[in-house]
N, C-alpha and C positions, 0 to 999 in steps of 0.2 A: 598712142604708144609712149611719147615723149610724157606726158602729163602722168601716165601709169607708171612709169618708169623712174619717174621723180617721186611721187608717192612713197613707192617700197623704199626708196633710196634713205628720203627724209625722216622719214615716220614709222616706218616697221624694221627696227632692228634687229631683231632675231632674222629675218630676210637678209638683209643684208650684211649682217657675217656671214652667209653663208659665202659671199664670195671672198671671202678675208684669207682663207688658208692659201689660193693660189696668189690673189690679188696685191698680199704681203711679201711675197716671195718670187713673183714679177718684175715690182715696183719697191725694189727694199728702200729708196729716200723719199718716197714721197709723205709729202706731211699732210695734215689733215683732210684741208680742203683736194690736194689733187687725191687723197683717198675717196672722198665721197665722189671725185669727177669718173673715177676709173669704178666706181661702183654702176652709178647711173651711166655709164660708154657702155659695160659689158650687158646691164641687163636692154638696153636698147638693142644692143645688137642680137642677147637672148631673142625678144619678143618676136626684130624680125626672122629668123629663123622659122619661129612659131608661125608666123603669118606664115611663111613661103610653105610650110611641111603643110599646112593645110589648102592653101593653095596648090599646092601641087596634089592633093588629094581629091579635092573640088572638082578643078579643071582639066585636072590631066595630065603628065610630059609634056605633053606639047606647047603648052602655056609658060613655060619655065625654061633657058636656057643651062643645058649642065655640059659643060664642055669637059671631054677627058685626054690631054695630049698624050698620055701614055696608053692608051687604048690599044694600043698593037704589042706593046709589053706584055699587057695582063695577056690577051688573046696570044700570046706567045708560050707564056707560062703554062697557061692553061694547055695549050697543043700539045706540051710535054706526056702529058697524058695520068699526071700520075696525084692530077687535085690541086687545087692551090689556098693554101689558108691567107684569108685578108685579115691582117689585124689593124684594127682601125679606132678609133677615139671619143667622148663627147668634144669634138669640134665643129666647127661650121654646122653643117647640116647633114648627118652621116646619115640620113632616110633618102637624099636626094640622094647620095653616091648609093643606095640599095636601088633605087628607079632606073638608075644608069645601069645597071650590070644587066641588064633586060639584051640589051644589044649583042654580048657576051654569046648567047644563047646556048645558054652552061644554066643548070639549076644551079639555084644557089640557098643556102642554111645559115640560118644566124641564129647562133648562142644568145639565148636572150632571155633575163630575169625578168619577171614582172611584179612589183609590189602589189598586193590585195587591196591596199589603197589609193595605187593608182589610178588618178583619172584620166590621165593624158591619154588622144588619142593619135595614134601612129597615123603618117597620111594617108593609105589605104583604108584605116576603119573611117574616116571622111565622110566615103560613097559608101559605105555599106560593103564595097567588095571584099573580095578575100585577097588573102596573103599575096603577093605575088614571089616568095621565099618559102622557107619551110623555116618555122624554129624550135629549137632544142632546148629545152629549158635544163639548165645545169641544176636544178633540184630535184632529179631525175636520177634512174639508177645510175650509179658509178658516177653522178657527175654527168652524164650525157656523153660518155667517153665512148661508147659500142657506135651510138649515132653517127656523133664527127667519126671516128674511121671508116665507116659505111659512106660516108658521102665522098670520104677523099679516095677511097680504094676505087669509088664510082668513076674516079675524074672529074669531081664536081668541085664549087664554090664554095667553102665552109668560112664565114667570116665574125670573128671573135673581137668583142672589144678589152684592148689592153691598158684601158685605164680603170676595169673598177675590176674589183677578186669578190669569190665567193666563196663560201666555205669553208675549212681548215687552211690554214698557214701554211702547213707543208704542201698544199698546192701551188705556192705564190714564190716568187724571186726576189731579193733585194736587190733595187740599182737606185740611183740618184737621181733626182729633178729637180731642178732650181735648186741645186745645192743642198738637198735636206733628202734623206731618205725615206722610199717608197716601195711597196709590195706590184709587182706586177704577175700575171698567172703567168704558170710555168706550161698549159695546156700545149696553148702555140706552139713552142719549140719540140715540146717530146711529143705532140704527131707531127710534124712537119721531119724531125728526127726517125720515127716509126715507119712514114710509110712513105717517104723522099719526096715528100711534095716541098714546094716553095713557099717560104714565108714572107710576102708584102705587104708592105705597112703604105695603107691608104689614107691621106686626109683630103678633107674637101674643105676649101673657105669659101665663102661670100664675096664675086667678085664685079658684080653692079648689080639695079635694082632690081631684077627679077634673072639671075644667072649665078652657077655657081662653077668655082674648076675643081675638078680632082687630079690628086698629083700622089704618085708611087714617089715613096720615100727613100724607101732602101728597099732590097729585095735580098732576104736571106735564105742562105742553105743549107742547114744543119746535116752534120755529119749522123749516118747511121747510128743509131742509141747503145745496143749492144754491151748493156751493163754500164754505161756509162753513170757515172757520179750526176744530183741534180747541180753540182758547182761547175761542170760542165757547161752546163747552158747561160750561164750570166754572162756572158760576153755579148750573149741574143739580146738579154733582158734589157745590157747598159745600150744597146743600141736603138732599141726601141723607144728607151727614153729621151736619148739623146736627140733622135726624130722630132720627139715631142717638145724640145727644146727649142729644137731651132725653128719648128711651126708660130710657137708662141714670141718668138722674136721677131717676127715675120707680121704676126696677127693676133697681136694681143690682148681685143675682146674678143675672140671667138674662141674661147677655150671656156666648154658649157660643163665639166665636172664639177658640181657643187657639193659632191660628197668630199671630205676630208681624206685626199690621200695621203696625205704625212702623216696621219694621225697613224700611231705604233702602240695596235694591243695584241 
């Protein structure tokens, strides 16, 4: 992994900007060399990731330790009865917090795009098994909007990631990350607003060599919607990112979005 991870680092440039838009805005004094050091940290810790998502598809749960100290939280929120949206991130290993919500024993739905030329595979297609989630594909009518309320209306797990947007604009929110403005979806709040479910912002890091923790961020509660304005909800938004901040202060190669989110079209 080290040896591969030195490769892209040195020698495949178009790779490695890709980690430049966060990696810059992280690290704003680092000079050359610690830029190439924080290239080759992050995709090491990419790779292991990669090993453990498939390990944990290989062998099982049970080969993997995933600790969740707020587990009586979520199981709390949940008992509300009324759904709970997870919004959660490319960090650490967000397949191993989907293995973990098994415990829950809540079905659970993820919003989830997949590119036609992806080859990645999720730890579940591993073994050949099936899904242990249900997902929604947001290319779907309305956005997949009729689904997610169906699931939250059920009292179920519907969990959205809120670092990448798809589709028109006026789905997405502007708040701030590392100081430079970012779109995040506005979905989260106006159902978690729509049908009183709780909105939790889950991450999970890497925390020894075969284990990982999940940690409940913030847990938000949006006021009933009721014609409300979308400038309403940016108070949600700057907090989510703010989440996002202070993860990455905490754990600063495990933030796996390689798509450019400051990028503004």
């Amino acid at each position: 992994l080290s040896c591969v991870a030195l490769y892209y680092t040195l020698f495949r440039p178009a790779i490695r900007k890709k980690a430049d838009p966060y990696l810059t805005r992280r690290f704003r004094t680092a000079g050359h060399l610690r830029r190439l050091l924080n290239v080759y940290r992050i995709y090491v810790s990419l790779g292991k990731a990669l090993i453990d998502r498939a390990a944990l598809g290989i062998k099982g749960p049970g080969h993997m330790r995933i600790e969740c100290p707020d587990r009586d939280v979520l199981a709390g929120l949940i008992g509300e009865g009324r759904g709970l949206v997870l919004l959660t991130a490319h960090v650490g290993c967000w397949q191993a917090a989907m293995s973990a919500l098994d415990s829950l024993n809540t079905p659970v739905s993820l919003l989830l795009h997949r590119e036609e030329t992806d080859v990645d595979l999720h730890y579940f297609e591993h073994n050949g098994g099936p899904a242990p989630f249900s997902i929604i594909d947001p290319r779907g009518y309305l956005g997949g909007v009729l689904e997610m309320m169906g699931v939250l209306k059920r009292g179920e797990v519907l969990s959205i990631m809120g670092d990448r947007v798809f589709g028109d604009v006026r789905g997405t929110l502007p708040a701030d990350l590392l100081g430079s403005p970012v779109r995040v979806p506005l979905s989260p709040f106006k159902l978690g607003s729509a049908t009183g479910a709780p909105v939790a912002v889950l991450f999970s890091h890497k925390s020894g060599p075969d284990s990982y923790e999940l940690t409940v961020e913030d847990v938000m509660r949006v006021p009933p919607e009721a014609g409300r304005p979308e400038e309403a909800f940016l108070p949600y938004a700057a907090r989510f990112t703010r989440c996002l901040e202070s993860y990455v202060q905490r754990h600063p190669y495990q933030f796996f979005n390689f798509f450019d989110m400051w990028e503004q079209k």
